[in-house]
C-alpha positions in Angstrom: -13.1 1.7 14.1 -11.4 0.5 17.3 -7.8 1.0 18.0 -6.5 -2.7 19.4 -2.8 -1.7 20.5 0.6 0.9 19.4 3.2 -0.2 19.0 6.5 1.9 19.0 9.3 0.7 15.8 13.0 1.4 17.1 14.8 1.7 13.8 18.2 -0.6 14.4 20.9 -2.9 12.8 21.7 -3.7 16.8 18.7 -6.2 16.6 20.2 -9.2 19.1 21.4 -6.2 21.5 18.2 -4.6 21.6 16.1 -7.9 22.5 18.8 -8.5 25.3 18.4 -5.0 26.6 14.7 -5.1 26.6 15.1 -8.6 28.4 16.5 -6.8 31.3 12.9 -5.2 31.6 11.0 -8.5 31.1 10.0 -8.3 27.7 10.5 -11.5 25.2 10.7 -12.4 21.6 6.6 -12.9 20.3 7.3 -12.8 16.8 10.6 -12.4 14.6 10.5 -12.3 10.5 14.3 -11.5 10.3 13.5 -8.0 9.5 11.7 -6.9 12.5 11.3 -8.6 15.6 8.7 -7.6 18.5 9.1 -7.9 22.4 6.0 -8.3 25.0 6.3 -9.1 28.6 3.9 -12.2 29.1 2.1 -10.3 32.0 1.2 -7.7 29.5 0.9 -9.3 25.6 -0.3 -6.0 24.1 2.3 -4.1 26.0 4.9 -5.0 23.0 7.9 -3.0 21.1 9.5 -4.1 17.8 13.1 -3.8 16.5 13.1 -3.4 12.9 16.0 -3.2 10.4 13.9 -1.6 7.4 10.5 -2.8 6.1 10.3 -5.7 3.5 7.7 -4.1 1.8 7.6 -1.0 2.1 9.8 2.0 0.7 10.1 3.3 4.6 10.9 2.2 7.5 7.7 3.0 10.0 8.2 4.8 13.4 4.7 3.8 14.8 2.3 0.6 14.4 -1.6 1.2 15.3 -3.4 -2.1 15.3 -7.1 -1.3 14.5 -10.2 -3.3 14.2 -10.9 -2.2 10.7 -8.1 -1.0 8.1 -10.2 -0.6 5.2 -12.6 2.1 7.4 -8.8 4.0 8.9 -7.9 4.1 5.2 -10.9 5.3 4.2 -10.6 8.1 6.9 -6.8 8.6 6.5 -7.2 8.9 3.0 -10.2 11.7 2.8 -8.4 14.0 5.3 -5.5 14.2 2.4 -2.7 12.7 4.7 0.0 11.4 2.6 0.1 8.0 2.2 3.4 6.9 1.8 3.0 3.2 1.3 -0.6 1.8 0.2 -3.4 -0.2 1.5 -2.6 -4.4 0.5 -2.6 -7.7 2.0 1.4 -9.3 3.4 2.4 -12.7 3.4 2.8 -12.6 7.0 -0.9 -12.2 7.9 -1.7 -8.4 8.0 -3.4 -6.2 6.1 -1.8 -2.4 6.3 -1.0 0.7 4.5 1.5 3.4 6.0 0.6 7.5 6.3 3.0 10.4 7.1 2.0 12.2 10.0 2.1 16.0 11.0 5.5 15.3 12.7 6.6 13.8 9.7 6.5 10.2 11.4 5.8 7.2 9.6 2.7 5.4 10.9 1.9 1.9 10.4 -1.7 0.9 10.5 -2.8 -2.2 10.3 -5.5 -5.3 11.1 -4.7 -9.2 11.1 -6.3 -10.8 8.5 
């Protein structure tokens, strides 16, 4: 399993004033569902931060995205070391496959692979 990018969540309702603030440091709108939006400066693509009002799908909200190669072999992993899994391993509409996992902080992790 290869880890692709992370990606920091910034909980919000202030979603227009946080992609004008990260503006200011060159990042731009990449992708927007309504619900979360993510930022990337085009010098950088992977480099990217999402605003998110509270998942669709999920019953939290994330603090943390880590794109890897292979979800099915992190969930196998994540699940054997008896880390809570707080939402469960399934296929979204918007092209990702992901499941969500508390960590020792007590952070919400998103993990995840495009389908």
């Amino acid at each position: 399993m290869t880890v692709r990018r992370v990606m920091p969540l910034v909980q919000s309702e202030a979603v227009q004033e946080s992609r004008e603030f990260y503006g200011l440091l060159g990042f731009e709108e990449v992708m927007n569902h309504g619900w979360i939006v993510t930022l990337a400066p085009p010098s950088s693509p992977t480099a990217q931060i999402s605003i998110i009002t509270s998942d669709a799908t999920a019953p939290v909200t994330p603090d943390l995205s880590v794109e890897v190669d292979d979800v099915d072999a992190a969930y196998a992993v994540v699940r054997a070391s008896g880390a809570e899994i707080v939402h469960p391993l399934q296929d979204e509409e918007w092209g990702v496959r992901r499941f969500m996992v508390r960590d020792p902080n007590g952070r919400v992790v998103n993990v995840l692979s495009h389908r």
